[in-house]
N, C-alpha and C positions, 0 to 999 in steps of 0.2 A: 743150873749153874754152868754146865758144860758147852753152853751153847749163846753166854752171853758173853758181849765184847767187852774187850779192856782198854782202857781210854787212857790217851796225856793226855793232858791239858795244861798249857803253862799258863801264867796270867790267872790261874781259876778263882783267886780271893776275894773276887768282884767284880762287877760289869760284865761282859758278855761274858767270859770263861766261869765263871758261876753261873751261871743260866745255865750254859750247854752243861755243867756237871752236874747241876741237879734234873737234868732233862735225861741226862744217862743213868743217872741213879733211878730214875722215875721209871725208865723202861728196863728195869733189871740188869742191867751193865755195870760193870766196874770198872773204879775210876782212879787215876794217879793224878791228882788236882796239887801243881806245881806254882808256885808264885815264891818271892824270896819274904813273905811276911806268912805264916800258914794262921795265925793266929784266929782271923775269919773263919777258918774253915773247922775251926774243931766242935763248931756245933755242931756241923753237917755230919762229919766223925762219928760224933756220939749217936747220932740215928742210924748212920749204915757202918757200923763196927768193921760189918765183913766185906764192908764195899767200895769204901772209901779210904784211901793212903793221901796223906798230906807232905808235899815232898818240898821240904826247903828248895827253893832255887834260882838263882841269879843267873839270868840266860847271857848275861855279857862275860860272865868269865867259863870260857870256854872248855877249861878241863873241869870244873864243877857241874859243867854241862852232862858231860861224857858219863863223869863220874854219877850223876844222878841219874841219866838215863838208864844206867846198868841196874841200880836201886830200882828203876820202876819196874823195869821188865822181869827182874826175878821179884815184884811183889807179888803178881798175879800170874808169873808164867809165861806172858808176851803180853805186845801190844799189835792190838789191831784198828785202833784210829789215834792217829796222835795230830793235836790240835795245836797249831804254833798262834797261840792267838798274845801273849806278852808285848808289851809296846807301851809309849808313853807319847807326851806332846809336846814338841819345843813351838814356842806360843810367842811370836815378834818376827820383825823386817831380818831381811837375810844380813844386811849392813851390822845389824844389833846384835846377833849372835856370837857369842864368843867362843875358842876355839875347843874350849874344855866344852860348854855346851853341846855345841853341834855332836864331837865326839863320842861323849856320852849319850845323845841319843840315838846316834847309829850304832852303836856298840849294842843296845837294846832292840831298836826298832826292825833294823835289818842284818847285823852281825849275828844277834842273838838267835835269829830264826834262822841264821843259815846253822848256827852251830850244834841247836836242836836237829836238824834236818840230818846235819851227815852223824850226829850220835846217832840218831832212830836207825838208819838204815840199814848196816850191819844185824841189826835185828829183823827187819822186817823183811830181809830179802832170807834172811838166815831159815826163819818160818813162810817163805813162797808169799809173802804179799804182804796187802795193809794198805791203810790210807792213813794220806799225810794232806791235812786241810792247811792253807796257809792263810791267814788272816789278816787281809789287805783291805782297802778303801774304796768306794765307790767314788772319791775323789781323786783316785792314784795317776788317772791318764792325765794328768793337767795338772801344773802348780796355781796357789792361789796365794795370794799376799796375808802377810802372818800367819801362814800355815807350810809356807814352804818348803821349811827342812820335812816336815811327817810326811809329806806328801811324797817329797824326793825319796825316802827312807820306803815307802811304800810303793814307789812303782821301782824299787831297787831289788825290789822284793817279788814284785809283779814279773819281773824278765828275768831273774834266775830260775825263778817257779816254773816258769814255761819251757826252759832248759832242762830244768831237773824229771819235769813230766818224760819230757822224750828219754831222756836217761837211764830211767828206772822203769818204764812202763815193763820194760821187758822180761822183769823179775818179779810182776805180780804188782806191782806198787803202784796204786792210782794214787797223783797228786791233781786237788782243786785249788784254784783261786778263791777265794770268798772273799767277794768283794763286797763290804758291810757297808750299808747307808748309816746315816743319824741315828743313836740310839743312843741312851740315858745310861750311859756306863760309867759318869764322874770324872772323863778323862779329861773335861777343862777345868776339874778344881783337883783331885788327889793326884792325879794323873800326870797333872801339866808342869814345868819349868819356863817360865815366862819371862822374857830377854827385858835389860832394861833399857828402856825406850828415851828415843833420840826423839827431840820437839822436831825434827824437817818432817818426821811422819804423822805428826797426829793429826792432820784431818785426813788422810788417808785410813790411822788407827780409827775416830769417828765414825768412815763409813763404813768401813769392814763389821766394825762394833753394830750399828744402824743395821745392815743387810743380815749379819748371823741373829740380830733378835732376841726376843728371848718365846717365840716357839717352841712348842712344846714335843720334847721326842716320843717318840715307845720307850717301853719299857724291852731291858733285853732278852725278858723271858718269852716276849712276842715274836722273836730272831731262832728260837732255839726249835724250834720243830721242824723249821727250814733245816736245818744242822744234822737233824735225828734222820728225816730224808734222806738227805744228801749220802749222807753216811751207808745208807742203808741200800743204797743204788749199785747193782752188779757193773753197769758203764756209765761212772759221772764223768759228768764235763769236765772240762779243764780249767772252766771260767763260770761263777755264779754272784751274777748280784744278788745281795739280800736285799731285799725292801722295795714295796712296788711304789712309793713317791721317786726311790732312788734310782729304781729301773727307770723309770720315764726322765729323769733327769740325765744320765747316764746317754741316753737315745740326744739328746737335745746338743749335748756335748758334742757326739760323735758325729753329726750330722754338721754341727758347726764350723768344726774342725774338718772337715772334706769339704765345707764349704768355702772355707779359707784357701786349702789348700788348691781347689780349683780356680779361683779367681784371682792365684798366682803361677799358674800352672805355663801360660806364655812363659814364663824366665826361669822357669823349671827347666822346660825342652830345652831352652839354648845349650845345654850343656848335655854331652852325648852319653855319660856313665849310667 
């Protein structure tokens, strides 16, 4: 018992943050599995009595935040991996979105993980380290039409994370990017908030609808041992895609985009800064 880690996990009452907390329970770890509905999670409860804490929580309001992190770290004594994986989907054209929308889901997507991040830390610097995994998109470098806000909320997330690495690194505190591909987590039906749509977009709506498919994902317990790894690494990166369709997708991106940027590169120079 003395030697096994103690986990957040926000987001854990389904889709990936249920994977990764039954994957820490599986390798003798204990778990503070947070989401604002616990209801999911009291079966898992009932089999790890002594291993499992179900912690109400709404990462967008910020002192509940605080106040629940304090709850998790005297459940089990500290934390030494805490998983900001919480998040939802705003689903329509940027034009379509409305103001309450949008707000609410940065208040979740990206407010809420910074507010988990500065609760943890006082902790985790308090005890000489920890890992803090942040749970971003292997779509985050790039907007894509009807997924825009997530994606913005996600690489909003991507460039503080890379701030907060250098930050903290010096107090023991390794922070990852995890950058998740496609995986069967429900987030286009429980998940989503779906804007309601202006007719100037729907053959636009069509092909986006057309190209995403209906392809079939993983499952997210296929993602979770990447997780247990990662976790378990003396020097992780600062940057890890999950999913090797998505690694190769990811490659195809970045190459395109220097490809762009090169074959505008004349009226780049003209300018001396």
């Amino acid at each position: 018992m003395e030697h096994s880690r103690v986990w957040l996990i926000t987001g854990a009452s389904r889709g990936l943050g249920r994977a990764f907390a039954e994957a820490a329970l599986a390798g003798g770890d204990r778990v503070v599995a947070a989401a604002r509905d616990v209801g999911p999670l009291e079966e898992l409860a009932g089999k790890h009595p002594d291993h499992l804490v179900p912690l109400p929580l709404d990462v967008a309001d910020r002192q509940g935040v605080f106040d629940g992190v304090k709850r998790a770290a005297a459940a089990f004594g500290r934390l030494d991996v805490v998983v900001n994986n919480a998040g939802g989907m705003l689903y329509g054209m940027v034009e379509e979105a409305t103001e309450e929308q949008i707000r609410a889901h940065m208040d979740v997507n990206f407010f809420g993980a910074v507010w988990v991040a500065q609760a943890v830390l006082p902790h985790l610097r308090a005890q000489g380290g920890g890992r803090l995994l942040q749970v971003t998109s292997m779509g985050s470098g790039g907007g894509m039409a009807t997924v825009g806000f997530y994606g913005a909320g996600k690489a909003a997330l991507d460039s503080v994370s890379e701030a907060l690495a250098m930050e903290v690194e010096g107090f023991g505190v390794k922070v990852t990017i995890v950058q998740m591909g496609g995986y069967n987590t429900g987030l286009f039906t429980a998940g989503t908030t779906t804007t309601e749509p202006l007719a100037q977009y729907q053959p636009l709506r069509t092909e986006m609808e057309a190209m995403w498919g209906d392809a079939l994902t993983p499952e997210p317990d296929t993602a979770a041992p990447v997780i247990m790894r990662l976790a378990a690494l003396p020097d992780p990166p600062r940057r890890l895609i999950v999913g090797s369709r998505s690694f190769d997708h990811v490659l195809e991106m970045d190459q395109a985009q220097a490809d762009l940027y090169r074959s505008w590169e004349h009226l780049s120079r003209t300018a001396p800064g």
